[in-house]
Structures are given as structure tokens and as C-alpha cells.
C-alpha positions as CSV (number, residue, x, y, z in Angstrom):
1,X,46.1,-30.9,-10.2
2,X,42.7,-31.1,-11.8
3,X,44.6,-30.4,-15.6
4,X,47.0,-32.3,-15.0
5,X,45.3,-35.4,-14.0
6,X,43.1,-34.3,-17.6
7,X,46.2,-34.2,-19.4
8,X,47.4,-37.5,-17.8
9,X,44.6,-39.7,-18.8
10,X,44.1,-38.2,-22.4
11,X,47.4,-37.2,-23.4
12,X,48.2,-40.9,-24.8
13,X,45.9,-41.0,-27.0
14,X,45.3,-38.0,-28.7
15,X,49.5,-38.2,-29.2
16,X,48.5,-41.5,-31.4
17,X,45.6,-39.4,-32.9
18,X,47.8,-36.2,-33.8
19,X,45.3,-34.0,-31.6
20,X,46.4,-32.1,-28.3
21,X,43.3,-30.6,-26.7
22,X,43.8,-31.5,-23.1
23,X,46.9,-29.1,-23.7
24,X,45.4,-26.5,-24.9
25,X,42.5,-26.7,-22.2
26,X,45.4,-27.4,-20.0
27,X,46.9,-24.0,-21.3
28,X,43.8,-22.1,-20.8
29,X,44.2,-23.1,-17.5
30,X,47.1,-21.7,-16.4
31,X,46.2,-18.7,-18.1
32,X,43.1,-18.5,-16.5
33,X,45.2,-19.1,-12.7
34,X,47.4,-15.6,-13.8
35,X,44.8,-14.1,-14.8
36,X,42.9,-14.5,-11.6
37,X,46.1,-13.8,-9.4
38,X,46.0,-10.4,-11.5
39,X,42.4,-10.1,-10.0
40,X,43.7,-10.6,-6.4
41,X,46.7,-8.5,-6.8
42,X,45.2,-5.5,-8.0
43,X,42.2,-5.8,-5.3
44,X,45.1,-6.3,-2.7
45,X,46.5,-2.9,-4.4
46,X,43.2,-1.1,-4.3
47,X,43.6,-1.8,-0.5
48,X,46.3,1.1,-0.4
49,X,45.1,3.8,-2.6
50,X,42.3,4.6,-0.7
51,X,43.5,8.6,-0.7
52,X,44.1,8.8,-4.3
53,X,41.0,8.3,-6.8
54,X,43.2,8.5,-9.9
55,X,45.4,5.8,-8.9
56,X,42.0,3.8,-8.3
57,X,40.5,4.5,-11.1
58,X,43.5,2.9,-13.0
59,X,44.1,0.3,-10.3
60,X,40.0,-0.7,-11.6
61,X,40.0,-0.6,-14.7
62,X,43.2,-3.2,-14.5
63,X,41.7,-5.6,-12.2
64,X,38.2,-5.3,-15.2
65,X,40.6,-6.2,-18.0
66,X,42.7,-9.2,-15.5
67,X,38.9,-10.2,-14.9
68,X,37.5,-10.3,-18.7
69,X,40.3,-12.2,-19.7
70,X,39.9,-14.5,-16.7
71,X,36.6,-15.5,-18.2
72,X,38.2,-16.3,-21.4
73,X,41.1,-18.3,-20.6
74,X,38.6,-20.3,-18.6
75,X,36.0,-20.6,-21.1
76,X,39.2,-21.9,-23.3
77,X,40.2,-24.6,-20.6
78,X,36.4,-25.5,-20.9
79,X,36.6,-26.7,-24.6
80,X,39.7,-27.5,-24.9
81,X,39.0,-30.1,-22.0
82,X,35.7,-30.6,-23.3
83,X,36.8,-31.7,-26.8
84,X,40.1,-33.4,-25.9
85,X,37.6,-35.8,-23.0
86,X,35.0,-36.5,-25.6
87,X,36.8,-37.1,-28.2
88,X,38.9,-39.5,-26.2
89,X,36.1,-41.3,-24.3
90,X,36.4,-39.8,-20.8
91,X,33.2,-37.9,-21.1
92,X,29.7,-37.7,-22.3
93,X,28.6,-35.8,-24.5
94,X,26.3,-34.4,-22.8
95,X,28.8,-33.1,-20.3
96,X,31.2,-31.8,-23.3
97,X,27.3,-30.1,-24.2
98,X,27.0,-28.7,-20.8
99,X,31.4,-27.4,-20.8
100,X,30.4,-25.5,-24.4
101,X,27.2,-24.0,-23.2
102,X,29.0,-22.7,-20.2
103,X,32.2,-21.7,-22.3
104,X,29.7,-20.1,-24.4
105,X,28.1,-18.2,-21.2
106,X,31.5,-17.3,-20.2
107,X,32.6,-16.3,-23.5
108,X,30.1,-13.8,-23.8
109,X,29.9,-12.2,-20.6
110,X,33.9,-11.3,-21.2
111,X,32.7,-9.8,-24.3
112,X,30.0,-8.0,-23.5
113,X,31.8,-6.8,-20.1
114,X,33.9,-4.2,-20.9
115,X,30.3,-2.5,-23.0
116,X,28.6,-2.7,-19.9
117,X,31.1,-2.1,-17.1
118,X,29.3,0.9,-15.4
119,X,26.1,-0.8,-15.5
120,X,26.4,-4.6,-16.4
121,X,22.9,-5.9,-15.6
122,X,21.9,-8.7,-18.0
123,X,26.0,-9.1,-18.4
124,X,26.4,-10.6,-14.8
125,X,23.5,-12.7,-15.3
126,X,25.5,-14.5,-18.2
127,X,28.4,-14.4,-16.6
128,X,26.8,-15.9,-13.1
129,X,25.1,-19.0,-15.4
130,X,28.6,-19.7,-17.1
131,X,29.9,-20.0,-13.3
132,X,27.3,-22.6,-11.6
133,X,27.6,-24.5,-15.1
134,X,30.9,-24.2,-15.0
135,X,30.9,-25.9,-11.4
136,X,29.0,-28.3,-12.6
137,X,31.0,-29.4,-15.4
138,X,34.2,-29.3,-13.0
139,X,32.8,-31.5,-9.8
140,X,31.3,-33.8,-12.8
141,X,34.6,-34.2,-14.6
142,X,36.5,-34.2,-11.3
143,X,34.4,-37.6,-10.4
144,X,34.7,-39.3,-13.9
145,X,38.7,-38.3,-13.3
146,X,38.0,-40.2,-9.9
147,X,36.5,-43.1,-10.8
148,X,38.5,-43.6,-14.0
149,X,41.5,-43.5,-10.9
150,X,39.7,-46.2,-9.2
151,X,38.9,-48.6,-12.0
152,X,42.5,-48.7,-13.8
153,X,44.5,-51.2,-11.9
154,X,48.2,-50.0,-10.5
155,X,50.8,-51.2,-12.8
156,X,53.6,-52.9,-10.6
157,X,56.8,-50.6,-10.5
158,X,59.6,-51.7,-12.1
159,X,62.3,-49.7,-10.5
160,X,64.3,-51.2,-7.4
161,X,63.0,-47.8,-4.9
């Protein structure tokens, strides 16, 4: 719902301008939803394998890669969204500031996950600081969508429902 309602009140305009970064943030986020279902599923798997390590191991090192790119796609939907709202008015820059940083954050903890998977240390603090700004940037761009909602008055319907 949330890309959606992004997509809704930008896609007009960047269609005039030739751009279409609400889709591709919009695309990062349904990539980012599989990608997280992957997570669940193979955690939901790990429930049954408890008497064989090998199938484990393997069942792991799945749900790690569903999870790495999981913090990509999302730090995707995070600038596309982030470009296609400032660009078109919907934002501040200084919230499209605060999406990059934590795309950024998010970015680079998927990178540097997979180096330090046994022992990620500094890695989860990156990754934890991309997630709270992340949350953030999504309650913050949820009220803008919300207010926008609010202050654009209902055009009458046209059709004899």
C-alpha cells in the first residue's frame, strides 16, 4: 500500500518529465517483500531439519543470501522513492538526505555481510543504523503521503455507480 500510494501521487508527473523513479523504488519494493518471504521460508524450514546439520548448514547459508539481498532491494526502494519524492515535490530534502544515508547504511551492511557472516560485529551495527533510519524515513514519508491525502480535495465521480 505504502508504494503504491508513492507511485500514485508521483507517477503523473514524472510521466510528463520522462523519469520513473517511484517505479523503480516501487520495484525495489516488491523485491525487497520476496526477498524477505525467502527469509521467513527458509527459517520456517530450519524448523524441520533439526537432526540433520548438513541440510542446515545449506538451509543458512540460503536464508544469509535471501537476507543480503533483502537489504539491497530495500536500500533500492529507498532511493528510488527518495529521488522520484524530491524531485517531484513530495519531500524534503532533507528526508531524501536521511532515505540515502540509510540506503547507504543498508547498502553496505549487505556488502560487507557475507565477509563477516561468522563474526559480523561492526557489520550489524551498520546494518541496525540503516534500520531505525530506515523507520524513520518510512513513518515520515508515510505522514507527508497522509497529509498530501487530506489536503487534495475529492474529485466528484463521474460514473453513474
Amino acid at each position: 500500500m505504502f508504494g503504491a500510494s508513492v507511485v500514485a501521487a508521483l507517477w503523473p508527473a514524472e510521466r510528463a518529465r520522462g523519469e520513473a523513479w517511484s517505479l523503480v523504488g516501487f520495484a525495489g519494493l516488491i523485491m525487497q517483500n520476496i526477498m524477505f518471504a525467502g527469509v521467513t521460508a527458509t527459517r520456517l524450514a530450519l524448523t524441520s531439519t533439526t537432526g540433520d546439520r548438513s541440510a542446515s548448514v545449506g538451509i543458512w547459508a540460503m536464508n544469509g543470501g535471501f537476507f543480503v539481498l533483502n537489504g539491497t532491494f530495500l536500500a533500492l526502494a529507498m532511493i528510488g522513492l527518495s529521488v522520484g519524492g524530491v524531485r517531484g515535490g513530495l519531500i524534503r530534502p532533507w528526508h531524501a538526505a536521511l532515505g540515502f544515508t540509510a540506503a547507504a547504511l543498508q547498502f553496505s551492511s549487505a556488502v560487507f555481510l557475507p565477509v563477516a557472516f561468522d563474526d559480523p560485529g561492526a557489520v550489524n551495527l551498520l546494518g541496525l543504523s540503516g534500520w531505525l533510519l530506515w523507520v524513520v524515513w518510512l513513518v515520515g514519508y508515510g505522514v507527508t503521503l497522509i497529509r498530501r491525502s487530506h489536503s487534495v480535495s475529492p474529485q466528484p465521480s463521474t460514473s453513474l455507480a
